[in-house]
C-alpha positions as CSV (number, residue, x, y, z in Angstrom):
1,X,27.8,14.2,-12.4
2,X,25.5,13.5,-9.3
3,X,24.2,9.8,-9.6
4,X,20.5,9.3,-7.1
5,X,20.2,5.1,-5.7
6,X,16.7,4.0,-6.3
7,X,16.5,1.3,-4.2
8,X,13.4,-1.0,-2.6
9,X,14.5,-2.8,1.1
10,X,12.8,-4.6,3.8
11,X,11.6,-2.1,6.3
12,X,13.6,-1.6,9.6
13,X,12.8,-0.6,13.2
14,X,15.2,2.7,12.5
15,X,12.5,3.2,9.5
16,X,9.2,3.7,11.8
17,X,9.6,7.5,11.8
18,X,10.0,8.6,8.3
19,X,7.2,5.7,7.4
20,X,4.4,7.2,9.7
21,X,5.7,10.7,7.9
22,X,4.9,9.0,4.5
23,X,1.9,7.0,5.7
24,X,0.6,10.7,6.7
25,X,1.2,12.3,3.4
26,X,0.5,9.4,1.4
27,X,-3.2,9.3,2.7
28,X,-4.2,13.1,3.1
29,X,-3.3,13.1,-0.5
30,X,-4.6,9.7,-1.2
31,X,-8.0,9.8,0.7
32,X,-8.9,13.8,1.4
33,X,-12.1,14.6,0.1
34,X,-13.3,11.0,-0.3
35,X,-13.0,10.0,3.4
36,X,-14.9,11.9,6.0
37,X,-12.3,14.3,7.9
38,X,-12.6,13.1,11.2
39,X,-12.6,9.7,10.1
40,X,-9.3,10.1,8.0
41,X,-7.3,12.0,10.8
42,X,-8.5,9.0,13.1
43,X,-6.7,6.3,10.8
44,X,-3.7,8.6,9.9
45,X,-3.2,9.1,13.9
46,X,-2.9,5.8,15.0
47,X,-0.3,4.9,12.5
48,X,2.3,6.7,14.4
49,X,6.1,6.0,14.2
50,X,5.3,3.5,17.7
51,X,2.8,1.3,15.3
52,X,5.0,1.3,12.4
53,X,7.7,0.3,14.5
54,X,5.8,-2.9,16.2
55,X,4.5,-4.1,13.1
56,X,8.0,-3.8,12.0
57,X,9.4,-5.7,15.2
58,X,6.8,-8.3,14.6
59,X,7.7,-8.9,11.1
60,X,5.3,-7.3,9.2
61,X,6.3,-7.4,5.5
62,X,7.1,-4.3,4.9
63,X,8.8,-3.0,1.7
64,X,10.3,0.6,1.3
65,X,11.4,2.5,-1.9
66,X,14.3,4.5,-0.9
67,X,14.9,7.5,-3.5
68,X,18.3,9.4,-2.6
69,X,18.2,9.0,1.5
70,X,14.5,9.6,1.6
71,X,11.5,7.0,1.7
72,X,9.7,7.5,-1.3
73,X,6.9,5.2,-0.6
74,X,5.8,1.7,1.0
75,X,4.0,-1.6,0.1
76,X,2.7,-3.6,3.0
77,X,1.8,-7.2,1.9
78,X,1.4,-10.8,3.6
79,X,-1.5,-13.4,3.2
80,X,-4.9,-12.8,1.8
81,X,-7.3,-11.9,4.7
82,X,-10.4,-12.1,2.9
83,X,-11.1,-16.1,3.0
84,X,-13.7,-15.9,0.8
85,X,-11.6,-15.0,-2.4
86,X,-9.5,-18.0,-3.4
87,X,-6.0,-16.2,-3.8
88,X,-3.0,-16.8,-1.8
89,X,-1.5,-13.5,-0.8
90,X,-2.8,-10.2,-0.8
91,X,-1.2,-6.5,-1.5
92,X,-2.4,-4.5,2.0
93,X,-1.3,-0.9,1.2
94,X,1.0,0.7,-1.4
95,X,1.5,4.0,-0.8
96,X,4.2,6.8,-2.6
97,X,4.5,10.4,-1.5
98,X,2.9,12.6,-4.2
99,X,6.0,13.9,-5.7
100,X,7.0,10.7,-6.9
101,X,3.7,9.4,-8.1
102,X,3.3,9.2,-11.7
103,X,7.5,8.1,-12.6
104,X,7.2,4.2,-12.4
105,X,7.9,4.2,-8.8
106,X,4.8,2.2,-7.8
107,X,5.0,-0.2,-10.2
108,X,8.5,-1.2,-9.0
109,X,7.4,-1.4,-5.4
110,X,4.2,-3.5,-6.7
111,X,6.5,-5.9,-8.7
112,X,8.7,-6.4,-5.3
113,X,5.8,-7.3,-3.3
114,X,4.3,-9.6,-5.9
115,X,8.0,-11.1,-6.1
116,X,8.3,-11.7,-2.7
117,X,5.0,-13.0,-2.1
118,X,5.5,-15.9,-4.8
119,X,9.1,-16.6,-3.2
120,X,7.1,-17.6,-0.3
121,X,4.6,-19.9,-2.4
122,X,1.9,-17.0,-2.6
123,X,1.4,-16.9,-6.4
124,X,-2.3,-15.5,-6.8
125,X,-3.0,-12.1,-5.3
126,X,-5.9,-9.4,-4.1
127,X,-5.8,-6.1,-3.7
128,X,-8.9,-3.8,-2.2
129,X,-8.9,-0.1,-3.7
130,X,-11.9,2.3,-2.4
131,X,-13.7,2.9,-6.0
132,X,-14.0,6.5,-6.4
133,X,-10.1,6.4,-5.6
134,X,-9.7,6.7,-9.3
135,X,-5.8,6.7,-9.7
136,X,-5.4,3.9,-7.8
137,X,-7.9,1.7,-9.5
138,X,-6.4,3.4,-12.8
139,X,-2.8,2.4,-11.5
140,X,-4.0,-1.6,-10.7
141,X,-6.1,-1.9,-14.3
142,X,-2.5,-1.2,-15.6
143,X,-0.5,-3.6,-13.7
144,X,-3.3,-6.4,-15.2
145,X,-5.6,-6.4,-12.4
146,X,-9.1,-8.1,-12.7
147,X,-11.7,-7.1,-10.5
148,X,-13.0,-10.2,-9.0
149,X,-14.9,-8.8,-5.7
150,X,-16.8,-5.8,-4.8
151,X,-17.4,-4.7,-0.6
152,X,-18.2,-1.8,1.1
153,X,-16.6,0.0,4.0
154,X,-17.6,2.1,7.0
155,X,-15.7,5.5,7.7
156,X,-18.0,6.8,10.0
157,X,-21.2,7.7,8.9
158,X,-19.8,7.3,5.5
159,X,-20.1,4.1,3.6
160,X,-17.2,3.9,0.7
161,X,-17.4,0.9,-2.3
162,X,-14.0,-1.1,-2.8
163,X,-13.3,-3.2,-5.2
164,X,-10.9,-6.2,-5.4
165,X,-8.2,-6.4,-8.1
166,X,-6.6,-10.2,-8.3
167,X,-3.8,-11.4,-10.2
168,X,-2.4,-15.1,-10.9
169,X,1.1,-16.0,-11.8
């Protein structure tokens, strides 16, 4: 019998490599077709292992989920940037490689960062999700998110809605 750890960890400087590898296929499959070409290759390129590796280094709060030896996926999380919502912390990116979308995976890395936000007195949260990124807003409706907020975003000559998902403890 061949037992797999599932495990979620603090990202580590060692890390930066295989997260810019997930960060890449996490967005093509994420984003393709909804953000202009050009404009996605521009964001996926500049999170390189040397980026993911400083934010790292700087403290960035970064969780992993480790499946086997591989990293499966990552949430980045910290305080709310958007001052005008009234909610403590906020959920920056939560990202999975496609093969291990859809098995509960996400939700556990979600539950982490909203764990460790509240351990550091952040007990309300926001999350921005493009709209026409329809398993993602799917995936935060199920986790209990209300959409509080609504924004648009530039990708070049492209201008994407998002909305914001918020949660309280």
């Amino acid at each position: 019998m061949s037992t797999i750890l599932i495990e979620t960890r603090p990202a580590r400087p060692d890390d930066a490599v295989s997260l810019a590898e997930t960060h890449d296929e996490a967005w093509r499959t994420a984003y393709q077709g909804l953000i202009p070409g050009p404009e996605l290759e521009k964001l996926i390129t500049r999170r390189g292992p040397s980026w993911w590796d400083t934010a790292i280094r700087r403290g960035s709060r970064i969780s992993l989920l480790i499946f086997g030896d591989e990293i499966a996926g990552y949430a980045n999380y910290g305080r709310n940037r958007a001052k005008s919502l009234p909610y403590a912390g906020e959920v920056y990116e939560l990202y999975l490689k496609p093969e291990y979308q859809g098995l509960g995976f996400g939700r556990r890395l979600f539950s982490n960062a909203k764990r460790d936000l509240a351990q550091s007195g952040q007990t309300s949260m926001v999350v921005w999700v493009l709209s026409d990124n329809e398993p993602a807003v799917a995936f935060y409706r199920a986790l209990g998110g209300r959409t509080i907020a609504r924004s648009t975003e530039r990708f070049g000559q492209k201008v994407l809605d998002k909305l914001a998902f918020a949660w309280t403890r």
